[in-house]
N, C-alpha and C positions, 0 to 999 in steps of 0.2 A: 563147559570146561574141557570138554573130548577135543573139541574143536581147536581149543587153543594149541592143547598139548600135542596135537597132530599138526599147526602150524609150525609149531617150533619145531618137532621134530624135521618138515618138511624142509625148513629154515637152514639146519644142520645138514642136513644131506647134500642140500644145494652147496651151501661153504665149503664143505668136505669133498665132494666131488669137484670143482672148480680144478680145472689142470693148472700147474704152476706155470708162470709168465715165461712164455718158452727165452731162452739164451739170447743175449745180442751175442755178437761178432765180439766184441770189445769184453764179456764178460768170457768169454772162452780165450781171447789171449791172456787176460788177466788168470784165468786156472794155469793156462799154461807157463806162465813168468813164474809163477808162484808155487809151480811143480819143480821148472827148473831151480826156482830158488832153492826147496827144502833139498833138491837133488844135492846141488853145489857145498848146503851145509853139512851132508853127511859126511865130506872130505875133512873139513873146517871139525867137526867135533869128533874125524878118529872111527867114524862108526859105520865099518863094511859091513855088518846086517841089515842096517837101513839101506844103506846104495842101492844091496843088492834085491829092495821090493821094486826098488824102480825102473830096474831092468827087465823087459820083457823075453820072455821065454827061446823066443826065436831072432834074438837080436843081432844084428851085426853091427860088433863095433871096429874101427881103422886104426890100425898101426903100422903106419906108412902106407905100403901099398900092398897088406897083408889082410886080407877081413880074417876077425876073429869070429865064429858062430855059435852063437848058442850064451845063454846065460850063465849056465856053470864054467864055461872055456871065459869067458870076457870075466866071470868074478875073479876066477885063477890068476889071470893077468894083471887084475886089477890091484889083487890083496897085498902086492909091495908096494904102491903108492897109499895104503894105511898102514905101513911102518913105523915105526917111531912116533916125537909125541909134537911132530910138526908137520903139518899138512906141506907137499913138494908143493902145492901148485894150488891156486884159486879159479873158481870160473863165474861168470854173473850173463845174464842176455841183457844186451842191445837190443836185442831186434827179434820180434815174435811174430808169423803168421800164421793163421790158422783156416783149413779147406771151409768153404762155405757148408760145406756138408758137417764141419763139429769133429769130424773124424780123428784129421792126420795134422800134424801142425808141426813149423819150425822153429829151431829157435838158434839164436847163435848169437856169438860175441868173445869179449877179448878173455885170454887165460892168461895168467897175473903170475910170475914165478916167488918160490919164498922172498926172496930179495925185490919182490914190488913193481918188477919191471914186467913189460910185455911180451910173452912169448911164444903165443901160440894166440888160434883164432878156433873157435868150436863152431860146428854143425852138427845139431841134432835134429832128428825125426822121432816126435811125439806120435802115438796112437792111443786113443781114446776105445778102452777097453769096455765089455758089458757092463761094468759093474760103475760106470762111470769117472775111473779112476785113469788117468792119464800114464803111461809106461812108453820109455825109449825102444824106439827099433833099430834106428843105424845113429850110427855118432862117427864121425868123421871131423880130425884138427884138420889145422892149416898151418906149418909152422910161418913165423913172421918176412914177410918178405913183403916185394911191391903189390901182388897182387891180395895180401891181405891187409895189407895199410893202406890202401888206394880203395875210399867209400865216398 
């Protein structure tokens, strides 16, 4: 009976140490589409507390040709676009890639104004933090013109 109870135990150790099925490529854009997503719905539901977990500490984000630095300076900026009880503007990604390293990753696509139309093009850089939690470092639009309608 010793024998058994020491198989099984051996049994579980083995399952329980087994490292998880390391990341494809494909499962790290889908974290980050999916980061972006919940990013874009904090606008959508009103709620600058949540925006501002997904902004990284030493971020720079673009207003025009002004970098804003720092996560508390870019929330300041931010907290009139959660005014009122109508989101100004929407954003979703087209297009995600992420460094073979897992790290750093992009994402961008079109920004939708209240009235539904196009009017602006997003760039962001994603950083894949210790904790395995994904967090913006730069974000940089594009307002609409040739070279952001020209893909």
């Amino acid at each position: 009976m010793r024998g058994v109870t020491l198989l099984k135990f051996s049994f579980a150790m083995m399952v329980g140490c087994q490292a998880a099925a390391p990341e494809t490529h494909s499962d790290l854009e889908k974290q980050v589409t999916a980061t972006e997503l919940a990013f874009a719905k904090t606008m959508a539901d009103r709620d600058m507390t949540s925006f501002s977990e997904f902004v990284s500490d030493e971020a720079v984000f673009f207003s025009g040709q002004d970098a804003i630095r720092g996560r508390e300076k870019i929330i300041a900026q931010w907290a009139g676009f959660f005014k009122g009880t109508a989101a100004p503007f929407s954003w979703s990604p087209d297009h995600v890639e992420v460094l073979d390293s897992g790290q750093l990753a992009l994402s961008s696509g079109p920004v939708i104004g209240a009235d539904g139309k196009l009017i602006a093009r997003f760039n962001s850089i994603w950083r894949r933090e210790s904790s395995g939690r994904w967090k913006i470092v730069f974000d940089k639009g594009c307002d609409i013109c040739s070279k952001c309608t020209a893909q």
